[in-house]
Steps between C-alpha positions, in 0.01 A plus 500: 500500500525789756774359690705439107413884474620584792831295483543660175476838614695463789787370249492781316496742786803296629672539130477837474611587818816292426537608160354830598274518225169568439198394235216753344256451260374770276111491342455717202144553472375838587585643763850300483548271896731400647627210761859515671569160704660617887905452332365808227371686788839482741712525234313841379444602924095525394301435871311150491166734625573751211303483163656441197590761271384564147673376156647844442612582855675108513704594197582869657741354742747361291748795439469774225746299289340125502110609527436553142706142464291302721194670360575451127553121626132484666381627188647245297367230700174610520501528135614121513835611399743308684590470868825700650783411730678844612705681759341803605577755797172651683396703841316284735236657722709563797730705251766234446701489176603091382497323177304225427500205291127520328323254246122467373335283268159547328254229542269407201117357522322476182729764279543751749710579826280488801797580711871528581663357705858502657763557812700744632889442681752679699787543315647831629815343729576276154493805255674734782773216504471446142589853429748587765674180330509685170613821643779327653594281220502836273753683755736206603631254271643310795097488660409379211721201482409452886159535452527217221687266700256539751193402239712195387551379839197535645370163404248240766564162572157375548394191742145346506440265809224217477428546956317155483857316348779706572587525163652835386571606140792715466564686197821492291571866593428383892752237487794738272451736822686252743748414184331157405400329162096413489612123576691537805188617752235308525106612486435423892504741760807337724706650226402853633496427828818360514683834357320723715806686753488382860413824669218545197311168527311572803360820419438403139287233632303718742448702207398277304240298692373834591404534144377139463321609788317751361626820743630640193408610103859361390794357633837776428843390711814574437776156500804372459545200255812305502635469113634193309798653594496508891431910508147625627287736312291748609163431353195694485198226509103608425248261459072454565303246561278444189299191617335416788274179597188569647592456870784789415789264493751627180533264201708756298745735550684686240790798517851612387829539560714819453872560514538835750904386552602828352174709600569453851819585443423851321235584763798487812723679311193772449451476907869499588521893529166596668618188752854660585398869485158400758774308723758804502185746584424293855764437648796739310719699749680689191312794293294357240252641222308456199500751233356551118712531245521929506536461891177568633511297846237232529609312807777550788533232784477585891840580534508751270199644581569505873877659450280784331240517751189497270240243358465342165254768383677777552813376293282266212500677159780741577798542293792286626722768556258722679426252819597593842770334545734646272704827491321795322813618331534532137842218472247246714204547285721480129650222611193296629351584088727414322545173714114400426634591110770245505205266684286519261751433182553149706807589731569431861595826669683478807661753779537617835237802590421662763130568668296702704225449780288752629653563860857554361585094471751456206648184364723342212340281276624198246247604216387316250257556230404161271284466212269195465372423157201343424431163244580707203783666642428842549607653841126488684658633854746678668613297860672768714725359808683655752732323748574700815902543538547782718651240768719317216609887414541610875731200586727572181367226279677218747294238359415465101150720493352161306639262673341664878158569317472155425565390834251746661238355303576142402309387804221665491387517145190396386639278181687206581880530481793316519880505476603134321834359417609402186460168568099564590499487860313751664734699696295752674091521454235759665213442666262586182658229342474236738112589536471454092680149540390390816804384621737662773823670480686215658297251243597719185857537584526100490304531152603597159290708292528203296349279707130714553485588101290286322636295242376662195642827578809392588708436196399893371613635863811305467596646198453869606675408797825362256419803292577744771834335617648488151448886479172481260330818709441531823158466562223264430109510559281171464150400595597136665301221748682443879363226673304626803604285875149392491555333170308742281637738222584869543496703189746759539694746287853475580796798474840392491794719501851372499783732733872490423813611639687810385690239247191420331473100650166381624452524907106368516132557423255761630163395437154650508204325516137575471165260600249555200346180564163692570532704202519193297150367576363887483579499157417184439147544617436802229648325229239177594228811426683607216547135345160461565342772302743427254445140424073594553533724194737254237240240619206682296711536168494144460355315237347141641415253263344141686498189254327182607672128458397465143686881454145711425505806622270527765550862652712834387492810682462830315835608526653151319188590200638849484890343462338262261304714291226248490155555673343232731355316192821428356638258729242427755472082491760495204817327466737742693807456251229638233560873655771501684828406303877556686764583235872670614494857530860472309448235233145467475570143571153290646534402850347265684133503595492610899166316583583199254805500727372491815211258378768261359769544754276557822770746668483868478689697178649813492479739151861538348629824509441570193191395426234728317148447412462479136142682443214440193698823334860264526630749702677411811438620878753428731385347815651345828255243672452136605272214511390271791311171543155497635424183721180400683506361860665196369792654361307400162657755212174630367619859328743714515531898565709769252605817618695717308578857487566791215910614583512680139600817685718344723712312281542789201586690826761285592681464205497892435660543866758263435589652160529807655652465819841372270505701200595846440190699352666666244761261281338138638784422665543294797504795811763467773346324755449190197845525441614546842318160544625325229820562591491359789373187353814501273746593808302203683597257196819613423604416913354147449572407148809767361464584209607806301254816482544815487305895643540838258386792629460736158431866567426721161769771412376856461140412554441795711594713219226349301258544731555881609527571091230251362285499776409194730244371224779446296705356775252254575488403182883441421451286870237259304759506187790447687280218711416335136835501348679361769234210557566399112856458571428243821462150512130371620698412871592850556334717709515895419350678765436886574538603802487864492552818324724425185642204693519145392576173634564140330548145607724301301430102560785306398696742394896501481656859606652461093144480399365754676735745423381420095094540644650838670670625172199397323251711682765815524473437108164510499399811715768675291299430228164684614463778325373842730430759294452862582389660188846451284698429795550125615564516893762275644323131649751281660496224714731478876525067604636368824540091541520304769526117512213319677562347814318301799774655779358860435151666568282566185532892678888448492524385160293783363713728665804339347331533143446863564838579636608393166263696266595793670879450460350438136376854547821624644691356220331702185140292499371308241729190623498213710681407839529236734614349806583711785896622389462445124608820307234651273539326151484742177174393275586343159546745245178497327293618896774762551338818582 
């Protein structure tokens, strides 16, 4: 009995920590006691050796705001008034400030509560997340559609591996990871093994037996898996051991899967400046600094701070223009200003200037002064660089200044660089690269760089390379994979800049490239925390129904009773299609039974996406979940597990994003970006089908006017009139779009030019027809169309600008008409639209 106890306790002490959570118990008899379990006391700092405190001084450390919440809700239970469930922010004894997740429930013995009971959670980094995603989503449309994206992609592919068999049950969402159907992988563990990455499967094995092993809490690593298609992903893989025999050997291990593709590709584009900027500080021979945005100096690099003749301290947190190395006169000092101005609006400032050191050294500088910009693209620093040319100057520029700097320091730099042909042979490489690739100078220049980049990245470096020769910019960055001499991979983040001759044809390649193969598994290693605490806190939100083989209920947790609306009595030992009923969130059609499933079918079943629980009240709750067989040591099916979760806010979430991430606010129109993208959906089908369609730009006539004499109110509302009548006038495959100001756009689908020009008239007719009054006075409304036939051979941004170069010849010819084509002549309105 002691040793249960103790098992128990040490459970729940291993729970709580986890979950970090806590338990307390609250007896109302006079004086009031209390008991918090050890979770209560970390979570609110209170020593193990102190006392606890009273009633009233428990309930003073929830702030000013929640205390009279919390203590109206102690005072309801006692009173055998209900339990709660709230969020609540309080002051812990060491003077920390979090929010916690709180619940209590009174317990009854012979018609009164003899005490309450209930736990405590951490949920500060959720709600500090939750609401930093709100502030976000309320300042940036364009977060908010990210942040959505990210929520609808951040589903688990689950495995569950019977140790004793080898059998492995991968979920549906496991297997649509790698791009398979649920029939095409098999439930045994070869199939994982088998599209594990070369270079992973030994350390994913050390790993993992390390785990089995029992030298760690969980098994995290980070993989590639080959795809149906021949590609690898990066996966991120968790799992636990949640069975052991008695002699410690594991019977059961279950985990996930998750897609971190893109994520890894975010995080070395986040670590791609702070790499190149550390790099130039080592080993730089040129002048280089940091700056804020108003030019305070944060950081200048040895050279500059040796040409000066002082230490970092002395120069850190002065004014740019005031550091020792410059000139003090008043033409030195305006200039340097209003360069950090032009910085900080997002230019690149550039000139030759001239500096000072301290025992009467001068020189002439190439400066420079760049902006970076941070993720949401404001400019977050201010890279000063200077370039020493006093030789280049003092031997009459004989050799192009550029040209002579990059040969002083192509050999020593600490970023890998290279000069390649067109063809991609490595012409000339420097040391730093051949230490990134492992290979030699002499082995390189027998190499391509297509020979050492690994096959996925290839195709996408090919076609920046082809970009770049056929004129489509001159510069290119891309995270890509080399393949290392030793046979491993190199994560790198390559520059390439194409050089021409003074006729403008292609000579070769210079190339940059960087080693942020460490970076990638520094990352990596937070995000496993970050994952972690993540998936730890959806894990309690769950609702867990377990049926036995017969379909009784035979266990539900509180959270799946509070989903429910039922209490234990309900649906403890009942049939569990009595309670719980699956209809579509859409139709309200029934769906299948998930444990019937399961206990009919014997395989795992996912919820459809739209499924909902339909409640006593017949209302619906939407929920995301699944159910899984339950088998005994002989792989008997004797019950089966349902877990499902509430995504109500989530989905009405969703939808409202969508809606209004592509619609403008104010008429209900599609915005531009909606149209922008259905265009090129039309432009897409018009290059592989033909097909006649047709692009009007309309821009309102004299709407200023109305504005500046009726006042914006009124504008806005002739917008959403002019919005209405136009829509009446279009066919249901027409798309009217605003996309700004008093300007419209609209898609004609199959659409003759003859036809179009009658739609055109039509809608002239009809703006002309909106009556703006000013008292007695009607103001003029009119209505300016350019046309432009729909084609696959021209961008969607080409064809726009086609369709407006025609409205405003509209304009240019007297307004309130239509034109089209690039040299048609403005055509007079009918009659009846004349202005």
């Amino acid at each position: 009995m002691h040793e249960s106890r103790r098992e128990s306790e040490n459970a729940l002490a291993t729970l709580e920590r986890v979950t970090r959570s806590g338990t307390w118990i609250l007896w109302p008899e006079q004086p009031p006691r209390l008991w918090w379990s050890a979770g209560t006391r970390a979570l609110l700092d209170w020593p193990d050796d102190a006392p606890l405190p009273a009633v009233e001084a428990a309930l003073a450390q929830y702030t000013e705001r929640c205390r009279p919440v919390i203590a109206a809700a102690v005072e309801a239970a006692i009173a055998n008034d209900g339990g709660w469930e709230l969020d609540l922010e309080l002051v812990s004894a060491a003077g920390v400030t979090r929010w916690v997740h709180t619940t209590g429930e009174p317990v009854v013995e012979d018609g009164r509560v003899v005490r309450v009971v209930g736990t405590i959670q951490d949920i500060d980094a959720r709600r500090v997340a939750e609401e930093r995603a709100a502030a976000l989503a309320a300042r940036n449309a364009d977060l908010e559609q990210r942040w959505k994206l990210a929520t609808e992609g951040s589903g688990l592919g689950v495995w569950d591996w019977d140790a004793s068999t080898n059998k492995v049950y991968f979920s549906a969402r496991w297997k649509t990871m790698l791009g398979y159907a649920e029939d095409e992988i098999a439930n045994d563990f070869t199939e994982w093994d088998r599209r594990l990455h070369p270079d992973d499967k030994e350390r994913a094995y050390e790993i993992l037996n390390a785990h089995l092993r029992g030298e760690s809490e969980a098994y995290r690593n980070e993989i590639r898996m080959r795809c149906k298609n021949g590609r690898y992903k990066w996966i991120l893989t968790r799992g636990q051991v949640v069975e052991r025999a008695p002699d410690g050997t594991p019977l059961r291990v279950v985990g996930t899967h998750s897609d971190i593709d893109r994520r890894k590709y975010l995080e070395d584009v986040a670590g791609q400046a702070d790499a190149r900027f550390r790099g130039m500080f080592d080993s730089a021979h040129q002048f280089i600094g940091l700056l804020e945005p108003d030019g305070t100096l944060l950081e200048a690099n040895r050279t500059a701070l040796d040409f000066a003749g002082v230490g970092p301290d002395v120069v850190r947190g002065t004014p740019f223009w005031d550091c020792p190395w410059w000139p003090r006169d008043a033409a030195t000092q305006e200039r340097l200003r209003e360069a950090v101005v032009r910085a900080r609006r997002g230019e690149t400032v550039q000139y030759q200037a001239a500096i000072q050191g301290p025992d009467g050294r001068s020189a002439i500088i190439d400066f420079s002064l760049k902006p970076l910009r941070d993720d949401s693209g404001e400019v977050s620093l201010l890279v000063p660089e200077g370039h020493d040319i006093t030789r280049l100057i003092e031997a009459q520029r004989a050799l192009d200044e550029r040209e002579r700097l990059f040969s002083a320091s192509f050999d020593h730099s600490p970023i890998g660089a290279a000069i390649v042909s067109l063809e991609g042979e490595w012409q000339q490489v420097n040391q730093a690269l051949c230490a990134i690739l492992g290979y030699s100078e002499t082995e390189l220049r027998r190499l391509t760089f297509q020979d050492i980049t690994h096959p996925d990245d290839l195709d996408a470096d090919l076609d920046n390379v082809q970009a770049l020769i056929e004129g489509r910019g001159q510069h290119y960055r891309m995270d890509k994979r080399y393949i290392h001499a030793g046979g491993g991979v190199v994560h790198a983040q390559l520059d390439v800049t194409i050089i021409r001759d003074p006729d403008g044809l292609p000579l070769y390649f210079m190339s940059q490239i960087q080693d942020v193969t460490e970076r990638h598994r520094m990352r990596d290693a937070i995000l496993r925390e970050k994952e972690l605490a993540q998936v730890t806190l959806a894990s309690i939100a769950d609702g867990v129904v377990r049926a036995d083989k017969w379909g009784r209920v035979s266990y539900i947790n509180e959270q799946a009773l509070r989903l429910l609306r039922l209490v234990t009595g309900d649906i403890l030992q009942r049939p569990f299609d009595e309670n719980v009923q699956l209809v579509s969130e859409i139709d309200g059609e029934p769906l299948r039974s998930p444990i019937r499933g399961v206990l009919q079918d014997g395989m795992p079943g996912v919820i459809p996406a739209d499924a909902a629980l339909l409640l006593r009240d017949r209302t619906r709750l939407p929920i995301e979940g699944a159910a899984t067989p339950i088998r005994d040591d002989r792989q008997q099916l004797i019950g089966s597990v349902f877990v499902f979760r509430d995504v109500s806010d989530t989905r009405r979430l969703s939808r409202q994003l969508l809606y209004q991430a592509s619609h403008d606010p104010l008429t209900g129109l599609p915005n531009r970006r909606e149209f922008e993208g259905e265009l090129e959906s039309l432009r897409l089908q018009a290059r592989a089908r033909g097909g006649a369609h047709q692009l009007l730009m309309l821009d309102l006539d004299h709407f200023k006017a109305v504005n500046d004499r009726c006042g914006h109110q009124r504008g806005d509302q002739v917008l959403v009139e002019v919005a209405t009548v136009m829509q009446q006038r279009l066919r249901a495959s027409d798309i009217l779009a605003r996309i700004g100001g008093d300007e419209f756009a609209l898609i004609l689908r199959n659409c003759t030019e003859s036809n179009a020009r009658q739609i055109g008239a039509g809608l002239i007719r009809a703006v002309n027809h909106i009556a703006v009054m000013l008292g007695d006075e009607r103001l003029p409304l009119g209505l300016s169309v350019g046309m432009t036939p729909v084609t696959g051979e021209c961008s969607g941004s080409e064809l726009m600008h086609r369709a407006d170069a025609a409205c405003y010849r509209s304009k240019q010819g007297g307004r309130n008409r239509l034109a089209s084509g690039p040299d048609e002549a403005v055509r007079e309105p009918p009659a009846a639209i004349a202005p």
